[in-house]
N, CA and C of each residue as an Amber inpcrd file, in Angstrom:
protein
   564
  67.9460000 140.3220000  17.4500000  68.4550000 141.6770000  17.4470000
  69.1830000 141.9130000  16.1200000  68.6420000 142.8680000  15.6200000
  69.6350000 143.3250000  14.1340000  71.5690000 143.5450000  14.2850000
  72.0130000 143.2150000  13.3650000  73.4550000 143.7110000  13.3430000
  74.1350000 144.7450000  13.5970000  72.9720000 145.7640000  13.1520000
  73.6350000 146.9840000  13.2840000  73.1950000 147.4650000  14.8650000
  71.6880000 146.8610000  15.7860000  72.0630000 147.0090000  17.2540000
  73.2100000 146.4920000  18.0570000  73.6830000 144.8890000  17.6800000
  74.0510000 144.4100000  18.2480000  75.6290000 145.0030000  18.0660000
  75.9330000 145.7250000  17.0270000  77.4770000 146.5290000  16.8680000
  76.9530000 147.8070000  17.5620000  76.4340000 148.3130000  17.6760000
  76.2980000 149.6800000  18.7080000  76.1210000 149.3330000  19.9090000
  75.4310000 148.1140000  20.4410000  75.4570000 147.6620000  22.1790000
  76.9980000 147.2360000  22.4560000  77.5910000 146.4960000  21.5410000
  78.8650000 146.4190000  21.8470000  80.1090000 147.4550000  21.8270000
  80.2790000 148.0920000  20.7470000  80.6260000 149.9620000  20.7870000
  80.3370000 150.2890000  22.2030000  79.3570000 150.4360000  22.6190000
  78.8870000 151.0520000  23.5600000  79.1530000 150.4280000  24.9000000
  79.1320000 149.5530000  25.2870000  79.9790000 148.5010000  25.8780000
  81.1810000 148.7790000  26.3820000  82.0720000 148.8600000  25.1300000
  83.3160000 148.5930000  25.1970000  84.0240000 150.4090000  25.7230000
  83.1980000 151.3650000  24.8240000  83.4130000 152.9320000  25.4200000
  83.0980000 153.1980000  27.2580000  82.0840000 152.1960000  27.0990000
  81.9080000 152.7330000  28.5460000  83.1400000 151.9130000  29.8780000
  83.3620000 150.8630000  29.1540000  83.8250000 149.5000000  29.9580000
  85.6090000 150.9910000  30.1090000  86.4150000 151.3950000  29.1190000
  87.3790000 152.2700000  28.7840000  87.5310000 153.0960000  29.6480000
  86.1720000 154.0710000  29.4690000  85.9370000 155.0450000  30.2060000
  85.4690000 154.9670000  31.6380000  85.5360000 153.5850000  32.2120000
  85.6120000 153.2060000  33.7730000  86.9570000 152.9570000  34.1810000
  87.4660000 152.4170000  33.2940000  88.8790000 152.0130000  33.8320000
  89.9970000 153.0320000  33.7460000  89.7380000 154.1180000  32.4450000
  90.3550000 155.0160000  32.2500000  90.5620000 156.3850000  33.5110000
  89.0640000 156.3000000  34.1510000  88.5880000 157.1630000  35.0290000
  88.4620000 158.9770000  34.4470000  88.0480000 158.7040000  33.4400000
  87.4100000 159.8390000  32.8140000  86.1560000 160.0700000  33.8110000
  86.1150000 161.7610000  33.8080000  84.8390000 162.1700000  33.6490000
  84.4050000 161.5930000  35.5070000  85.1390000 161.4800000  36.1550000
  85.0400000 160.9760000  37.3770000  83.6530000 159.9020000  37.0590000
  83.8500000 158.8900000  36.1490000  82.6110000 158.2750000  35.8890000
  82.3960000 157.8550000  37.1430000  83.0640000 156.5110000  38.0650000
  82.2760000 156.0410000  38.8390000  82.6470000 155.9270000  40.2140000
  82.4100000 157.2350000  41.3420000  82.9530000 156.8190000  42.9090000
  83.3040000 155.8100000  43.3900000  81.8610000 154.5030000  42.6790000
  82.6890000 153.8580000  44.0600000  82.1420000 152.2710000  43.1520000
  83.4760000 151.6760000  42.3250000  83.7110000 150.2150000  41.8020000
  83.8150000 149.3930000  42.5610000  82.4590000 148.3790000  42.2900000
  82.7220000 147.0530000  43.2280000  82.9300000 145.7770000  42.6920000
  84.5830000 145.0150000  42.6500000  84.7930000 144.1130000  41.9170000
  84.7870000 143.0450000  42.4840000  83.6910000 142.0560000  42.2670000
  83.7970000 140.8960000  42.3290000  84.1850000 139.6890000  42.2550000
  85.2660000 139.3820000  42.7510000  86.1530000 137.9080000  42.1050000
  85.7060000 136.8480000  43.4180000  86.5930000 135.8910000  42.4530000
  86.2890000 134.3940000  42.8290000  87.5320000 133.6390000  42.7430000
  87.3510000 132.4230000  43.3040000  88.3970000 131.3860000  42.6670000
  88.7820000 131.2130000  42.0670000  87.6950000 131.2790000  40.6990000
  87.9430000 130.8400000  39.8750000  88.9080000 131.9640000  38.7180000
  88.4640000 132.9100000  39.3830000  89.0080000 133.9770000  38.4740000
  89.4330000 135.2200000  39.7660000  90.7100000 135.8160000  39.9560000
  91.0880000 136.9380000  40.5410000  91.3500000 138.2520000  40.3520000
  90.6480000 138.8710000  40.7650000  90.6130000 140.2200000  40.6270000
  92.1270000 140.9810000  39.8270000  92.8600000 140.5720000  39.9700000
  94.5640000 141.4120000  40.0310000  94.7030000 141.5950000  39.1380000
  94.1770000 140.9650000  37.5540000  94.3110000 141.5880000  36.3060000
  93.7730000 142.5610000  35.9540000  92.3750000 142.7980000  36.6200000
  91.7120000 144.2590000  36.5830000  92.6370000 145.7130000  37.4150000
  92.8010000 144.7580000  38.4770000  93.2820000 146.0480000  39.3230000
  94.2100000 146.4180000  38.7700000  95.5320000 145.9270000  38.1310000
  96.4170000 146.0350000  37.5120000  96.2050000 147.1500000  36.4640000
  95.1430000 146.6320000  35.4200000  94.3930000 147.4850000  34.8590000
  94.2630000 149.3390000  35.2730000  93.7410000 149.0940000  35.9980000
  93.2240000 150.0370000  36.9060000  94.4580000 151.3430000  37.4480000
  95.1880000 150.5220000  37.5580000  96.6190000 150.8890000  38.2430000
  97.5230000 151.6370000  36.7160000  97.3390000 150.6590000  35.6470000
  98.2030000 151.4730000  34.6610000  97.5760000 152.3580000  33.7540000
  96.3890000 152.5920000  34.0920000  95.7230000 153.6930000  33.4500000
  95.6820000 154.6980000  34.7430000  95.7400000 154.3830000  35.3140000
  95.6620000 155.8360000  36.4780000  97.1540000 156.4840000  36.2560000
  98.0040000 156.0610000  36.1310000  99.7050000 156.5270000  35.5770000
  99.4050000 156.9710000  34.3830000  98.7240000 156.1060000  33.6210000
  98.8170000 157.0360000  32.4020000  98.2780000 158.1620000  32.7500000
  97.1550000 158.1650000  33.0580000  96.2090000 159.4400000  33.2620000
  96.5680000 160.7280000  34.3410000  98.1280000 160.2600000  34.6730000
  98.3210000 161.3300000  36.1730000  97.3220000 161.4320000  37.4360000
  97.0280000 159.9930000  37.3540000  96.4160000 160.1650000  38.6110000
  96.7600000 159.5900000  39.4610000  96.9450000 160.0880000  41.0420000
  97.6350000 159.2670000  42.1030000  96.8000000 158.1470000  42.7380000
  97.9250000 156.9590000  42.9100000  97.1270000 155.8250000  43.1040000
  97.3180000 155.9350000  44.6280000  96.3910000 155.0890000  45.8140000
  96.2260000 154.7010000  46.6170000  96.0950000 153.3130000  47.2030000
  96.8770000 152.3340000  47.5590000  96.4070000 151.0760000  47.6690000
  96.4960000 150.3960000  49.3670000  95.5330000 150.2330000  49.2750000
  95.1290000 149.6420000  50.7800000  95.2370000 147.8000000  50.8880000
  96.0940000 147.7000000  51.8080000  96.2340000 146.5540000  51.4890000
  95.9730000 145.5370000  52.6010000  95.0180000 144.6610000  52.5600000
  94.5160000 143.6350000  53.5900000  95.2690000 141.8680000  53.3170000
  95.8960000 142.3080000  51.8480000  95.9340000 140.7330000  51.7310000
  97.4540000 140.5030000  50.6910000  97.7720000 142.0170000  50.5830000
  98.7070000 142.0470000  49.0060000  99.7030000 142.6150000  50.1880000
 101.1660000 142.2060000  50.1460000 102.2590000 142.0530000  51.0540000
 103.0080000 143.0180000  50.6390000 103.2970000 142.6900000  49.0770000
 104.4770000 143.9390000  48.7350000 103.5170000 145.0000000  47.8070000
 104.5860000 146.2090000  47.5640000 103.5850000 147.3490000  47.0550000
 103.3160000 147.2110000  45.3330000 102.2560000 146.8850000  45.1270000
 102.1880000 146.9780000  43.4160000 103.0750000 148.0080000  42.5090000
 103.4900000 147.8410000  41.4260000 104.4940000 148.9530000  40.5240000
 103.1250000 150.0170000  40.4170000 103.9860000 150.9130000  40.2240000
 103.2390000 152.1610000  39.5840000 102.0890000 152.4670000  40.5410000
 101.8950000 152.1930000  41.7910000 101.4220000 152.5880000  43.0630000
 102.3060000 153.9030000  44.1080000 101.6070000 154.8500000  44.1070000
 102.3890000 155.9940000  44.8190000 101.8470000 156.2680000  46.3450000
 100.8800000 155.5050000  46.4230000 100.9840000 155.3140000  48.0670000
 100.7510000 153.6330000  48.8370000 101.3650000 153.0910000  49.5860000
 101.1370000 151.8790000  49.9680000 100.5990000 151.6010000  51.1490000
  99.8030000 151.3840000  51.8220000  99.0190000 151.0990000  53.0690000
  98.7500000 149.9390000  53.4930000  99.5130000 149.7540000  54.7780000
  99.4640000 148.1300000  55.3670000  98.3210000 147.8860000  55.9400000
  97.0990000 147.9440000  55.7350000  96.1130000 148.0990000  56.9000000
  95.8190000 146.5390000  57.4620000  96.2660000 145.7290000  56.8970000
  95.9540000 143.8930000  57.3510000  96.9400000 144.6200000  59.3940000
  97.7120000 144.9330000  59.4980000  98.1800000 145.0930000  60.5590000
  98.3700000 146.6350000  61.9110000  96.9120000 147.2450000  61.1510000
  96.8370000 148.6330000  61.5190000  95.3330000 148.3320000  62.1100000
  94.5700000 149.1960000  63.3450000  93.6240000 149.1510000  63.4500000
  92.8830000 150.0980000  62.4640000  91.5660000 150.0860000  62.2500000
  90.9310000 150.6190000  61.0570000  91.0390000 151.9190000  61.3870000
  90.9000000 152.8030000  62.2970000  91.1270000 154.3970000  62.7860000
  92.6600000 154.9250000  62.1540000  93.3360000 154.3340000  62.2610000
  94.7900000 154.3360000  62.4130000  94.9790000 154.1820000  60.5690000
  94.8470000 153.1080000  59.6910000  94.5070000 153.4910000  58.7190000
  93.9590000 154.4880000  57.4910000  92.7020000 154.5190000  58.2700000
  91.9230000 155.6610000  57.7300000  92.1790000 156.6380000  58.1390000
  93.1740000 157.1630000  58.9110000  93.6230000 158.9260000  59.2600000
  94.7310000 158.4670000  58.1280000  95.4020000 157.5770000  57.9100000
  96.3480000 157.5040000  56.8750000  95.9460000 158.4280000  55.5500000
  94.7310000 157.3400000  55.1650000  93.9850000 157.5540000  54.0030000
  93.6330000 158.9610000  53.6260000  92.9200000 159.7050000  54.9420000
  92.5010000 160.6320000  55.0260000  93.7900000 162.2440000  54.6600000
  94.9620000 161.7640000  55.3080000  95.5260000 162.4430000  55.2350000
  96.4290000 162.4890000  53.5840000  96.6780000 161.4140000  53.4470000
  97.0430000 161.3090000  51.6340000  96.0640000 162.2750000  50.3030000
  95.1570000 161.7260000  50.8530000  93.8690000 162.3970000  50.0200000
  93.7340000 164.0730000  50.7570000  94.0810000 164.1890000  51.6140000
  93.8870000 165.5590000  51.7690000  95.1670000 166.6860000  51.2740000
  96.4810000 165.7960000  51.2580000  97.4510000 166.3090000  51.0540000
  97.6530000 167.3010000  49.7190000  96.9900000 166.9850000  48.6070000
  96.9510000 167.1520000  47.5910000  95.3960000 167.3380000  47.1320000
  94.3210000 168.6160000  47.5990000  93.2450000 168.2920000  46.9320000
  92.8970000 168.3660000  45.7720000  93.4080000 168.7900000  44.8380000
  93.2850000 169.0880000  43.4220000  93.2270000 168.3770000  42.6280000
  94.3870000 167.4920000  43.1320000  94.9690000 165.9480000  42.0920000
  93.9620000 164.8300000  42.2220000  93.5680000 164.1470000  41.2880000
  92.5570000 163.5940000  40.7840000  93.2890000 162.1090000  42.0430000
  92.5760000 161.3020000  42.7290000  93.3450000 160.1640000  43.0380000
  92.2530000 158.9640000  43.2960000  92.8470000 157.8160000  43.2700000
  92.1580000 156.2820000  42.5830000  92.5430000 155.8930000  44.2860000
  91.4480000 155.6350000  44.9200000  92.4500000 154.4240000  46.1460000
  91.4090000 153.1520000  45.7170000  92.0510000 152.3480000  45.7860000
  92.2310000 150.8370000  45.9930000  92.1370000 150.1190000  47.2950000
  91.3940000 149.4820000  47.7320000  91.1890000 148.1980000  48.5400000
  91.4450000 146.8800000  47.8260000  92.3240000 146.5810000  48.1560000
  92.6590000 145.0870000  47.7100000  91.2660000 144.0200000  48.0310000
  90.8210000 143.8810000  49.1500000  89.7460000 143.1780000  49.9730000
  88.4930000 143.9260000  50.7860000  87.8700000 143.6350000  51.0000000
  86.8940000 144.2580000  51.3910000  85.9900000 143.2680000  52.7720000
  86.5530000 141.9470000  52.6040000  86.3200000 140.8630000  53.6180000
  86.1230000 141.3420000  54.6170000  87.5000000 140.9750000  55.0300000
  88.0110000 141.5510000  56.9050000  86.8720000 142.5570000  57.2520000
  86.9600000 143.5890000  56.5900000  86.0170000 144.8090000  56.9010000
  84.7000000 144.6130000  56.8380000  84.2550000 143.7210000  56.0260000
  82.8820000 142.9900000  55.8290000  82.3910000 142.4780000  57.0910000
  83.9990000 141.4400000  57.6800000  83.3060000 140.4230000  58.5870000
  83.6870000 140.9650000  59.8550000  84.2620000 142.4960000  59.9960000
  84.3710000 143.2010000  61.6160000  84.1150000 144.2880000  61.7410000
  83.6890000 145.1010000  60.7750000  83.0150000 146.3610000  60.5290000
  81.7200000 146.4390000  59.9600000  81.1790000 145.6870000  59.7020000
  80.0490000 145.4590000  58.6620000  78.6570000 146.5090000  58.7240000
  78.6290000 147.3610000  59.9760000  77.7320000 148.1380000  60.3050000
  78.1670000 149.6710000  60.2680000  79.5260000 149.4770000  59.9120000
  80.0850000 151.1550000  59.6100000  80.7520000 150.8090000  58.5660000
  80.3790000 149.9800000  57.3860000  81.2500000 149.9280000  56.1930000
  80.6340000 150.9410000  55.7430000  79.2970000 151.3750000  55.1900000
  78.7290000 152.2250000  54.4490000  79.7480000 153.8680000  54.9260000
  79.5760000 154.5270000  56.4830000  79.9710000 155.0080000  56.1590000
  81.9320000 155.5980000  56.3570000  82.4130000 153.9930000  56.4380000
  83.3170000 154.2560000  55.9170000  84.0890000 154.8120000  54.7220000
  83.1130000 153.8420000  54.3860000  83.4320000 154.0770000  52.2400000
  83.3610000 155.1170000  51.6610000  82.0620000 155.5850000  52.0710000
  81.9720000 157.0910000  52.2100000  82.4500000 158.3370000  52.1020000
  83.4160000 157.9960000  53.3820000  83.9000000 159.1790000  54.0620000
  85.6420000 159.1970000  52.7380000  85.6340000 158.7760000  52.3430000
  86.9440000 158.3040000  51.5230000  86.6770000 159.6010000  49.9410000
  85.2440000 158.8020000  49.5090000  84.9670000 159.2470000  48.1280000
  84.6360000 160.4270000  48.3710000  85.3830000 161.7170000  47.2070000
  84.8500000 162.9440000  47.0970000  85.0670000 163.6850000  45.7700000
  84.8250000 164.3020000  45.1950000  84.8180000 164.8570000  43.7970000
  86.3880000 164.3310000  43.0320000  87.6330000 164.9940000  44.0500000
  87.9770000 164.3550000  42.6080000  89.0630000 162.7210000  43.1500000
  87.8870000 161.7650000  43.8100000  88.5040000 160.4300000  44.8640000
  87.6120000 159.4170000  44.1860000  88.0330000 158.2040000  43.8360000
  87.1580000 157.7780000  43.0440000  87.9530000 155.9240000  43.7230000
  87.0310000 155.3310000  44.0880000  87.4510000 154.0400000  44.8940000
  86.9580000 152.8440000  44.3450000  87.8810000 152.2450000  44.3450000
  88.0650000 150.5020000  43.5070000  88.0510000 149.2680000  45.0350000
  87.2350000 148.6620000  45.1970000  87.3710000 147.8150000  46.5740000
  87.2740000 146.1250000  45.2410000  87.7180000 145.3980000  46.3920000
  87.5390000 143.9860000  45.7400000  87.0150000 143.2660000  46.7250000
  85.7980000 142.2320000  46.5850000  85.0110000 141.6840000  47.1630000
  85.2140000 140.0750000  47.0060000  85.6010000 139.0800000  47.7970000
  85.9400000 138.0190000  47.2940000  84.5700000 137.0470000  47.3170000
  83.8830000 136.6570000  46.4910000  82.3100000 136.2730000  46.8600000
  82.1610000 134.7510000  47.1750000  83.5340000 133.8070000  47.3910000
  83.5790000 132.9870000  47.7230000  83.8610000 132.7700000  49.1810000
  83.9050000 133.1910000  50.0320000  84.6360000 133.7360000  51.2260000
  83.1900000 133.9190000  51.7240000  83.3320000 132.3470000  52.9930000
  81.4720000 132.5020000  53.9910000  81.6970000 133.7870000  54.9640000
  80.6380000 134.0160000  55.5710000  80.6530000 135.3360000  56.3640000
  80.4870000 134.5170000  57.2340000  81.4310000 135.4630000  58.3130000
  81.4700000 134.6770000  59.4400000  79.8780000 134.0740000  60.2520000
  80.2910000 133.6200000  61.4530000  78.4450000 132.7930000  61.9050000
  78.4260000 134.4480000  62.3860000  78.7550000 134.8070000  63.4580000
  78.5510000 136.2130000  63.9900000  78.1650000 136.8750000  63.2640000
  78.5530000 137.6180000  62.3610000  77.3590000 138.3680000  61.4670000
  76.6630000 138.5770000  60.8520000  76.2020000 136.9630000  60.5400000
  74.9610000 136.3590000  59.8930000  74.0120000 136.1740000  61.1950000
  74.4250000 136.2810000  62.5100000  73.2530000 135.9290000  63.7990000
  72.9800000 137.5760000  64.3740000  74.0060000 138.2940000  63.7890000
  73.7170000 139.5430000  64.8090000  72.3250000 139.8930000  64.6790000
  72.0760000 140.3530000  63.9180000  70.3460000 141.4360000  63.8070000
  70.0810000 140.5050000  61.9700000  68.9690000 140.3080000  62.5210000
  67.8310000 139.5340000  61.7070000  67.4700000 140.4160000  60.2510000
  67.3750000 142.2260000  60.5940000  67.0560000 142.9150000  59.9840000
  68.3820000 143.6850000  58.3430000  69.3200000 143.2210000  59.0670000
  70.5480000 143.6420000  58.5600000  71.1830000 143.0080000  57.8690000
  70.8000000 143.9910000  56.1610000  71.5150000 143.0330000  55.0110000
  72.6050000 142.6490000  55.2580000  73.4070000 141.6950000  54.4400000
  74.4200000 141.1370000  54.1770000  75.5560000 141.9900000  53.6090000
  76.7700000 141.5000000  54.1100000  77.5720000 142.6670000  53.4360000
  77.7040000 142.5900000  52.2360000  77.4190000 141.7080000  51.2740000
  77.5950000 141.6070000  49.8970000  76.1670000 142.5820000  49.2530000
  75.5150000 142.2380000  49.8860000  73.8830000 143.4270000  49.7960000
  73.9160000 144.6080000  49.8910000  74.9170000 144.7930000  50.7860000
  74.8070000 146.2730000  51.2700000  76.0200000 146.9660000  50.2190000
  77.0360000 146.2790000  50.2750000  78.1710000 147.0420000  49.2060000
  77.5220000 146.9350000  47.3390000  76.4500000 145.6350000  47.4160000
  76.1090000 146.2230000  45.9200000  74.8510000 147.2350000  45.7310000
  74.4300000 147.1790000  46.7710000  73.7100000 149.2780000  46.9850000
  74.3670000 149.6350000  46.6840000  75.7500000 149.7310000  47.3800000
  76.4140000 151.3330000  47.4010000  77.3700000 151.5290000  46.4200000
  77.4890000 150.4110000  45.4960000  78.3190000 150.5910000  44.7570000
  77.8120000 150.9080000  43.1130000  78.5290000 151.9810000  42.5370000
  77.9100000 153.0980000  41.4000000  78.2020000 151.9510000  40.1610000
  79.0370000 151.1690000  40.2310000  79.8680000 150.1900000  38.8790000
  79.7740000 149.2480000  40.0450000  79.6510000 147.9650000  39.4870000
  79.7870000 146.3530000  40.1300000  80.5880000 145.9370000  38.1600000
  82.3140000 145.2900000  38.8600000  82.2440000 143.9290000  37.6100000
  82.5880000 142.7440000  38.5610000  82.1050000 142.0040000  37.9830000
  81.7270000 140.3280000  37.9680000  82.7570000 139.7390000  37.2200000
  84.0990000 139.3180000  37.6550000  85.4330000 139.0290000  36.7300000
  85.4510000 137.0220000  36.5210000  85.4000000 136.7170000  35.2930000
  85.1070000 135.5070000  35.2030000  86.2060000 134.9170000  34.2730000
  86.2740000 133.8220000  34.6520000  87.7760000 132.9940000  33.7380000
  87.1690000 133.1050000  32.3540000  88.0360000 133.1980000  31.5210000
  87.4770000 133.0980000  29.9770000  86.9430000 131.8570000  29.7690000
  87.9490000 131.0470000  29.8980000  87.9210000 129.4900000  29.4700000
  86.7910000 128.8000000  30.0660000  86.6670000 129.1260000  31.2000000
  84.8770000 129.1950000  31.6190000  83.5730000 129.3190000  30.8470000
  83.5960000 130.6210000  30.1700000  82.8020000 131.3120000  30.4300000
  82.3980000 130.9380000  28.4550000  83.9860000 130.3330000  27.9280000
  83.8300000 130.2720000  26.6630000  83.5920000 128.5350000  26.6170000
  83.6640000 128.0700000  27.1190000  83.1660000 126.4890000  27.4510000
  81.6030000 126.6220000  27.5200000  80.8380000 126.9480000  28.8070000
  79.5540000 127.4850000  28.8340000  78.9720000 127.7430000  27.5260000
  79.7820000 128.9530000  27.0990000  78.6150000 129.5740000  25.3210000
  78.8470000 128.2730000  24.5770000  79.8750000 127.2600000  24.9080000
  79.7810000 126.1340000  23.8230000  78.8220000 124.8930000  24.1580000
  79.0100000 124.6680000  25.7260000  77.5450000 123.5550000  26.2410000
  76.5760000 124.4460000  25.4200000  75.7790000 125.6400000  25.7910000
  74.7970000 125.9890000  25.6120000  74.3840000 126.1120000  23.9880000
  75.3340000 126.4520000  23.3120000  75.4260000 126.0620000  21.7380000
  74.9400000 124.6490000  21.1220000  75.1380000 123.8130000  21.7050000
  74.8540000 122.6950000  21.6840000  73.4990000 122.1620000  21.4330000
């Protein structure tokens, strides 16, 4: 690849990578972030979180696994100890309170809901995103699915299948030191 592609794929890259996190332009409904062990989501979300302040936009954070409320978060939601109805009228009602105002909700996890909702996640998720609602979930891809909903129906993707359908942006968050070890085996 010439120099001058390989500086415009990266430009281009890096504008678009900005302009997801920034949440311009309602780029993308519905972000599906992928972490691991090896690497955790919370530096993105974080991310995520201090550009939505910058940007005046109200944050939303749903929380299955995160105890206390993140800074610069203007709504906090216990849902690890709420049934999912009971939650989501929460949700529903935050986001309705204010329709004008641009707002980011956040799912910390997406598991739990994976491994006891897994047949009304789609249109859960759904029912959340709307012109100006734009949703960040985190997917932990190390985390087995339970036996139960790998035996239910034969026909019925996986929840990791089904949320990367529905999701408009997928990132894949990887340790550096990883990932910069790797380009050096393979250099080799």
């Amino acid at each position: 690849m010439a120099p001058s592609h390989l500086q415009h794929r990266r430009t281009h890259n890096l504008l678009l990578i900005s302009k997801l996190l920034a949440q311009r332009d309602a780029a993308s409904p519905f972000t599906l972030v992928l972490d691991s062990l090896e690497q955790a989501a919370r530096p993105l979300i974080a991310e995520y979180i201090k550009r939505a302040k910058a940007a005046n936009v109200q944050t939303i954070f749903v929380s299955f696994e995160t105890l206390r409320k993140p800074r610069d978060v203007d709504s906090f939601i216990c849902a690890w100890n709420q049934p999912v109805s009971s939650w989501q009228k929460e949700v529903a009602n935050i986001i309705r309170s204010q329709p004008t105002q641009r707002k980011l909700l956040i799912l910390d996890t997406l598991n739990p809901l994976s491994g006891t909702h897994s047949q009304d996640l789609p249109a859960l998720l759904s029912s959340f995103i709307g012109p100006g609602t734009s949703l960040v979930a985190v997917y932990h891809a190390d985390i087995p699915i339970p036996p139960s909903i790998t035996h239910r129906d034969p026909y019925t993707p996986a929840p990791l299948t089904l949320l990367n359908y529905l999701a408009t942006t997928i990132f894949t968050v990887h340790c550096l030191q990883h990932v910069v070890a790797r380009k050096k085996a393979r250099d080799r």
